[in-house]
C-alpha positions as a Markdown table, in Angstrom:
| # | Residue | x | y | z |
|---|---|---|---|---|
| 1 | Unk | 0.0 | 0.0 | 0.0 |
| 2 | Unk | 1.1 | 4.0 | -0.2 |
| 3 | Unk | -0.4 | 6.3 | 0.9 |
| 4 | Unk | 0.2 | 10.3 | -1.0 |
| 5 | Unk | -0.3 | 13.5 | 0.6 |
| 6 | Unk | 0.1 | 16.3 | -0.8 |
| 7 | Unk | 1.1 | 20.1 | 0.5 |
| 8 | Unk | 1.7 | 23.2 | -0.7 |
| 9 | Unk | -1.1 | 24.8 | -2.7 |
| 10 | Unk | -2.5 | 27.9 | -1.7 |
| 11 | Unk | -3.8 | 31.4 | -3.2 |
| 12 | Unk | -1.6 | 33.3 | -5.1 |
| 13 | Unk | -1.5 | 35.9 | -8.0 |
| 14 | Unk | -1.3 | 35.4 | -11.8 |
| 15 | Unk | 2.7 | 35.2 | -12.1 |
| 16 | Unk | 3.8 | 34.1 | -9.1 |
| 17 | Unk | 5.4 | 30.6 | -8.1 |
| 18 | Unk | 4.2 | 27.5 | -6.3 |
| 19 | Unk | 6.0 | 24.0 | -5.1 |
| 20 | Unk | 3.1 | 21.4 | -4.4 |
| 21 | Unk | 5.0 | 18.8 | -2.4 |
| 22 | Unk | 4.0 | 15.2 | -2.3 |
| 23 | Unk | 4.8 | 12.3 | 0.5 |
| 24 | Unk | 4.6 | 8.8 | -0.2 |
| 25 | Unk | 4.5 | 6.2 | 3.0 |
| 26 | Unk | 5.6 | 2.9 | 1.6 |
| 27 | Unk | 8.9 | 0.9 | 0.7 |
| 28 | Unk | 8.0 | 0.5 | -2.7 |
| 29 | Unk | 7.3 | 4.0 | -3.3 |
| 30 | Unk | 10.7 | 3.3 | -6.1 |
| 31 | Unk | 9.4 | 1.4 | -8.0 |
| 32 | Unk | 6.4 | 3.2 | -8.7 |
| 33 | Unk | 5.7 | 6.2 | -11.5 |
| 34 | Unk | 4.6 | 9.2 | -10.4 |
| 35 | Unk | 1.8 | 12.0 | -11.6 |
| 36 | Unk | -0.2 | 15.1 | -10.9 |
| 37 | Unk | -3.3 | 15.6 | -12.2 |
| 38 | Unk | -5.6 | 18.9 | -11.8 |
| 39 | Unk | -9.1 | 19.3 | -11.3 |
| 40 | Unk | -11.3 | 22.5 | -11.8 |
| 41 | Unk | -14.2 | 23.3 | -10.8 |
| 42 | Unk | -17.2 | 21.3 | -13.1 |
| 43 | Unk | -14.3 | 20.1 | -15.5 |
| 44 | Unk | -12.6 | 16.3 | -15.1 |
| 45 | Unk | -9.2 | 15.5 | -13.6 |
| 46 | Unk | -6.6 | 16.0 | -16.2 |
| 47 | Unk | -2.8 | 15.5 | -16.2 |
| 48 | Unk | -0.5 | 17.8 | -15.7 |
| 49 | Unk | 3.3 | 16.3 | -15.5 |
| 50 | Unk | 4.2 | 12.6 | -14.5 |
| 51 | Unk | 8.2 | 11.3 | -13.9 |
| 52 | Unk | 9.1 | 7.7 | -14.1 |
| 53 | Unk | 10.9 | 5.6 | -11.2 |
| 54 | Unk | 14.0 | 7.1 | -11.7 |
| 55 | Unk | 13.4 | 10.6 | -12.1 |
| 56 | Unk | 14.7 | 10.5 | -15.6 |
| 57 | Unk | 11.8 | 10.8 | -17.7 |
| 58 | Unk | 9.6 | 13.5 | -17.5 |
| 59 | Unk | 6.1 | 14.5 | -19.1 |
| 60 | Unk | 4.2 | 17.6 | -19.7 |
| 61 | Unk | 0.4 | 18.3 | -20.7 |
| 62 | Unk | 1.2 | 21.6 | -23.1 |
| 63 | Unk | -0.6 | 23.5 | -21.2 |
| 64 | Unk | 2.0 | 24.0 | -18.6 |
| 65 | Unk | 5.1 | 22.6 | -20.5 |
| 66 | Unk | 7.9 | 25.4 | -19.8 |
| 67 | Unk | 6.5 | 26.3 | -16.6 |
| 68 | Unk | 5.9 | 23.4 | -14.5 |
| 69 | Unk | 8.9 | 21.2 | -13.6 |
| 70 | Unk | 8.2 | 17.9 | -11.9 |
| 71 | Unk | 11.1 | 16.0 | -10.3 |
| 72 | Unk | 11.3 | 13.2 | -7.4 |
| 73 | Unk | 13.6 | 12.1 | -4.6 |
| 74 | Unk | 13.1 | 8.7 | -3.9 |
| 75 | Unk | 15.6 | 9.0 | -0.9 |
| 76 | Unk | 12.7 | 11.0 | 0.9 |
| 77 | Unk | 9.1 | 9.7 | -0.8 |
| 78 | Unk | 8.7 | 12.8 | -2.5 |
| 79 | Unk | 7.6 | 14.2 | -5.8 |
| 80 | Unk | 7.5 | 18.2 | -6.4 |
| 81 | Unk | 5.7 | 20.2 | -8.9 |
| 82 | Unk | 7.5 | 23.5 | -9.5 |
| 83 | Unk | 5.0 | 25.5 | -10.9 |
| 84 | Unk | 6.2 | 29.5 | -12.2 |
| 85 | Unk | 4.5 | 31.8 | -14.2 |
| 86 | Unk | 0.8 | 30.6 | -12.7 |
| 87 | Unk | -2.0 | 31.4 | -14.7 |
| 88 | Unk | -6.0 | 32.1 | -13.2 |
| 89 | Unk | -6.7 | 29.0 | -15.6 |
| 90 | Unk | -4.4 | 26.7 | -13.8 |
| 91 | Unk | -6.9 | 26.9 | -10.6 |
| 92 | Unk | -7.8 | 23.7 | -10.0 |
| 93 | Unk | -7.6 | 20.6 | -7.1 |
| 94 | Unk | -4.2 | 19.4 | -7.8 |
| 95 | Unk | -3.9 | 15.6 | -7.2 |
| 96 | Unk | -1.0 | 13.5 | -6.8 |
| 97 | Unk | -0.6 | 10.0 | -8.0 |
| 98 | Unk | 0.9 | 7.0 | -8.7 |
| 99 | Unk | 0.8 | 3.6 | -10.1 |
| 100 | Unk | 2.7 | 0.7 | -11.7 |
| 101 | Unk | 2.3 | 1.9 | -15.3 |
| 102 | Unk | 4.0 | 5.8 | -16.2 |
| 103 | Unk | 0.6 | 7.3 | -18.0 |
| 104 | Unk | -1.1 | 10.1 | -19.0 |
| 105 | Unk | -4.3 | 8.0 | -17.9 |
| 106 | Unk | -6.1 | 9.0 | -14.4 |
| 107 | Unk | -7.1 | 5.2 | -15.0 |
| 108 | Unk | -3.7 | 3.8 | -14.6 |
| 109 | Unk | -2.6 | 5.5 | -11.2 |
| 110 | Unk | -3.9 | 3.2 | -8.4 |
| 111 | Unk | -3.2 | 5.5 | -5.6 |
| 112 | Unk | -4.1 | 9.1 | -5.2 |
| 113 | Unk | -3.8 | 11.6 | -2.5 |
| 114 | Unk | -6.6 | 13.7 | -1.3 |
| 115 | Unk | -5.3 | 16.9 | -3.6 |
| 116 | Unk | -4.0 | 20.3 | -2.4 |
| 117 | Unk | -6.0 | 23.3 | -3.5 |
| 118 | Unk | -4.3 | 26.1 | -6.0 |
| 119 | Unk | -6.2 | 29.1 | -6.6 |
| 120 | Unk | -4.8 | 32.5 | -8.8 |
| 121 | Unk | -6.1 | 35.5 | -8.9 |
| 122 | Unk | -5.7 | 37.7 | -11.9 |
């Protein structure tokens, strides 16, 4: 089992900078690749970024590619999302997750925290 929990969101202005921070409980927190996913108000989850295992692969919806950065540290149970340059359309729940296959699929990440809230105001 793992469980995520995610920190870091908050309300902040169009431009400024966020770091959602995610902890994993779990020894095989590894071997698993790792998401976020957003969800605004009356719209469905959708991805954001995702890294696999080792930190070296990276993914980016284009909506934020160039100004999200997600990165891991196994060492600690922890993936990041960097986000700069926030946009009022990037409000949204902001899930983490993580499963056995690296996807841009909500369906294909078993485990999922409870989501950290990111509002910005224009």
């Amino acid at each position: 089992q793992v469980q995520l929990v995610e920190s870091g969101g908050g309300l902040v202005q169009a431009g400024d900078s966020l770091r959602l921070s995610c902890a994993a409980s779990g020894r095989i927190f590894r071997n698993l690749h790792m998401g976020w996913f957003r969800q605004a108000p009356g719209k469905e989850r959708e991805f954001v970024s995702r890294v696999n295992w080792s930190g070296g692969v990276t993914d980016y919806a284009d909506s934020v590619r160039g100004r999200f950065t997600i990165s891991r540290d196994n060492a600690k149970n922890a993936v990041y999302l960097q986000m700069n340059s926030l946009k009022p359309e990037d409000t949204a729940v902001y899930y983490c997750a993580a499963g056995t296959i690296s996807s841009r699929s909500v369906s294909d990440y078993g485990y999922w925290g409870q989501g950290t809230r990111v509002t910005v105001s224009s």
